[in-house]
N, C-alpha and C positions, 0 to 999 in steps of 0.2 A: 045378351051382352057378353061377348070374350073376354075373359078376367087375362090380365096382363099379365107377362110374362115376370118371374121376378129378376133384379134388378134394377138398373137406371135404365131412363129411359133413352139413353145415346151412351156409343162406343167411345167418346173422345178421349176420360181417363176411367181408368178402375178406381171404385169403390174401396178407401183403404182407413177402417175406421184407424183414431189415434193410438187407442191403449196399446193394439195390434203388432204397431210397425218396428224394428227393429231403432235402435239409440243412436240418435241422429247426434253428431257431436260437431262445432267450430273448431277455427285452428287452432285456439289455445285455452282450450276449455270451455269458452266463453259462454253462459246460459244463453246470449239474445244476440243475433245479428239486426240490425238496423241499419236501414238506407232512408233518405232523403228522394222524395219522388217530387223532381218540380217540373211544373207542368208548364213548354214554351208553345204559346198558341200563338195563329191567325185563325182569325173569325172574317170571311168574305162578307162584304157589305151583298154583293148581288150574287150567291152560288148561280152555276148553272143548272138550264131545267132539268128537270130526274134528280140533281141534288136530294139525300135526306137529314133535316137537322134535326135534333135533338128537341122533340117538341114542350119539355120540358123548357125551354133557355125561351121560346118566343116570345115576342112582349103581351102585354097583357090584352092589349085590345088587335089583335090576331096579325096576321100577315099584310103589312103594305110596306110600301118604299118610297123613299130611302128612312131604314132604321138608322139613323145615328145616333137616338139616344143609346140602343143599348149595343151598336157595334161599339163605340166609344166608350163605353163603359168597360168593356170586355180589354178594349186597348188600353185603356188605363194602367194594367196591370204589367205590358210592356214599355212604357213607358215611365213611371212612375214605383210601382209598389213591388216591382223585380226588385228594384233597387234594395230597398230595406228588410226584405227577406234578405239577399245577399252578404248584407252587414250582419245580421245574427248568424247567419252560417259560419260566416266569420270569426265572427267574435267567440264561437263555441268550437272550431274548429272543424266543422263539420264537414264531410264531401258528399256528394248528391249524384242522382242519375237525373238529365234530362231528359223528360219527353217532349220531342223538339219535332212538331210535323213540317213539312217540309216548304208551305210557304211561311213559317215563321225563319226556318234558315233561310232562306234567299231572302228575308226582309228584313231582317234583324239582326247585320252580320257584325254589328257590336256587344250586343247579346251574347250570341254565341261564343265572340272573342272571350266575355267576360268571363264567360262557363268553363272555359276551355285552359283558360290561365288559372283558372282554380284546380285543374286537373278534373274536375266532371265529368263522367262519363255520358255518353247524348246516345239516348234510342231514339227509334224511330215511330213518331206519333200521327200516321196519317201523313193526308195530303194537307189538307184544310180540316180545321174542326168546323165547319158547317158542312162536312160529307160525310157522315155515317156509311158503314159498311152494313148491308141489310141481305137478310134471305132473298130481298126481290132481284139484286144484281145478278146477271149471270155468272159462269165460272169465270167465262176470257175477262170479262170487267173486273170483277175482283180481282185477279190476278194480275191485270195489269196495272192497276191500283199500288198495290204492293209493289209490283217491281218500279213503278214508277218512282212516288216515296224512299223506296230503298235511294234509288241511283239520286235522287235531289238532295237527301239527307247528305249524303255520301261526298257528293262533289262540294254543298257548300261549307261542311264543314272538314274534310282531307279524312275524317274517318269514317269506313263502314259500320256501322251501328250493326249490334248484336243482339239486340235485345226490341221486341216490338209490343206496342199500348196501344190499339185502334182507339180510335175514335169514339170518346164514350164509351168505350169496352163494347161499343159495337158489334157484331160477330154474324156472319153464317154458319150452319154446320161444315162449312168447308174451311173454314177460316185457318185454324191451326196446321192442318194439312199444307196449305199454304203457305205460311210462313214461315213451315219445317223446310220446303221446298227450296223456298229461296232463301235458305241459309243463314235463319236465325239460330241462334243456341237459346232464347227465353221468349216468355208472353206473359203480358202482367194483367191480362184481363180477367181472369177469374179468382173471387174475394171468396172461394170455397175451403182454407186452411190456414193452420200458423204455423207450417214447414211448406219448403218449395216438395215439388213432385211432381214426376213423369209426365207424360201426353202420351196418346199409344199413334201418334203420326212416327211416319217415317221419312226422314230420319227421326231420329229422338225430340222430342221440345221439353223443356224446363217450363214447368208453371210455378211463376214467382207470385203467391197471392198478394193482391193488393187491394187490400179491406177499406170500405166502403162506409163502413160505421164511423170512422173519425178522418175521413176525409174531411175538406172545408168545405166543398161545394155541398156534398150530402150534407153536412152537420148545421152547418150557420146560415147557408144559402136557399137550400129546400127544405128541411126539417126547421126551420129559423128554431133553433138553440139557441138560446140568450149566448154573449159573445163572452163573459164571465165566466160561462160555465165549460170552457173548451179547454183551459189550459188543464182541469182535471177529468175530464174524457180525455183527452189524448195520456194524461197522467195514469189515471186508472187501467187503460188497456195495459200502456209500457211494466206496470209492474205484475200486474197479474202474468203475464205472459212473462217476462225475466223471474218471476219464482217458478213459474211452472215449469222453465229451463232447467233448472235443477236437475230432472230428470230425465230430460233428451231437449236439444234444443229448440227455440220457439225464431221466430222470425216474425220483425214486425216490420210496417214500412208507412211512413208520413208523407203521406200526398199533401200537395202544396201546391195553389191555383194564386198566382199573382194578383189576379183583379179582387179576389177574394181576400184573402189573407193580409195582403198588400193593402188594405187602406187603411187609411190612417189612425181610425178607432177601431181597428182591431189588432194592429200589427204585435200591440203589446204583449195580446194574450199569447201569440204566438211566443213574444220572448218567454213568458210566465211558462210555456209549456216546457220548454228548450231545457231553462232554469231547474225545471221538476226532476226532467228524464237522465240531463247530460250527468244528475250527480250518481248515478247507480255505477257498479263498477262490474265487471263481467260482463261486457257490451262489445260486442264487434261493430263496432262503425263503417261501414265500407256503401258497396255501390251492390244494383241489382244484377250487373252482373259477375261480378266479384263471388256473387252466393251462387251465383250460377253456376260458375265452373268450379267454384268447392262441392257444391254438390252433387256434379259429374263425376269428379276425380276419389269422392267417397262412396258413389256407385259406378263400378266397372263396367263398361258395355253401354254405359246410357249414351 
């Protein structure tokens, strides 16, 4: 048996333990940057064939049609429980990045209004979230996947998004190369840090991690976490990491899935979290890509 070479086992980023890296600092000192990640989906009743969905989300008793229990369940969250996440953003002040794939902008052009009068910044989330980007697609497919998405994002909401979340964190090894290509400046798919950090694509890519552990969908949805017990998991991450700032800064970010979060005996806990985090003070509140281009412009050349 040939013993592995050492290192990782793919070129995408270097290897950069934390003690390591030189003192990552915000604009005004701040220990913790924080962004709001909300998540704008369409889920297709019938994807087309070659489609890959998320075989996690299928209903229980396997694949037949028409799903409308759990497409509508999924909608519920556009409908419905956007709304009342929207009111606590509010009510806290908060501004958010959406991940907005691109048949939820052409179907949901009140939505997007409403994102967009808050000042929210919109990446771009796919085509559909029942099309996973997978090793089996070819290069021309993926690619035009992406550029596709780019130009639907773009048109129905007047801005090019800068920042891209596939689907499910979906990915080939091609993926990032890709989306360096078509002229993103970030990728939020990889929950591998609590600083942003380089891509070795060229051009350059920001990977904005976006952790996985206190997400909803992970936390309450598949790991079913009693729904009590979230507002101090999202609590407990937020301060561990704002003292750990102290010493170079941490970067956290709260994913947020409507259908989840959004009903109606859970919504509270989210406030209860909101209530936890919003009182620490040495907090950048901002957008993921806000950290983005701080983090370029604190490393030259990226």
């Amino acid at each position: 048996m040939t013993k592995p070479a050492p290192g990782m086992d793919h070129d995408l980023y270097r290897f950069s333990p934390l003690p390591g890296r030189p003192k990552l600092s915000w604009p005004k000192g701040e220990r913790l940057a924080f962004f709001v990640l909300l998540h704008l989906e369409y889920w297709e009743l019938e994807p087309p064939e070659g489609s890959y969905l998320d075989p996690r989300f299928k209903g229980p008793r396997g694949d037949y049609f028409p799903d409308y229990k759990y497409f509508t369940q999924r909608e519920y969250g556009n409908r419905v429980g956007i709304f009342r996440i929207l009111d606590l953003l509010d009510k806290h002040g908060l501004t958010a990045t959406v991940a907005a794939n691109a048949g939820a902008c052409e179907r949901y052009p009140y939505l997007i209004e409403e994102c967009q009068r808050r000042g929210y910044e919109i990446a771009a989330h796919g085509d559909y979230q029942s099309r996973m980007i997978t090793s089996e697609m070819s290069e021309a497919d993926e690619r035009q996947l992406i550029a596709s998405a780019t130009e639907r994002v773009t048109a129905a909401t007047g801005v090019r998004p800068t920042g891209w979340l596939s689907v499910d964190s979906g990915e080939s090894t091609r993926t990032p190369q890709l989306v360096a290509e078509a002229g993103y400046d970030y990728l939020l798919d990889w929950p591998n840090d609590d600083q942003p950090y380089l891509m070795t694509t060229e051009p350059g890519l920001v990977a904005i991690p976006n952790q996985m552990e206190w997400d909803d969908v992970q936390a309450l949805w598949l790991r079913h976490i009693p729904n009590p017990r979230y507002p101090e998991l999202v609590g407990e991450a937020f301060r561990t990491l704002h003292a750990e700032g102290g010493e170079s800064g941490r970067l956290f970010g709260l994913s947020l899935h409507p259908w989840v979060i959004g009903q109606p005996q859970r919504i509270r806990y989210l406030g209860a979290a909101l209530e936890n985090i919003c009182q620490l003070d040495q907090v950048w509140q901002t957008t993921a890509g806000e950290i983005s281009r701080h983090f370029r412009a604190m490393n030259p050349g990226t």
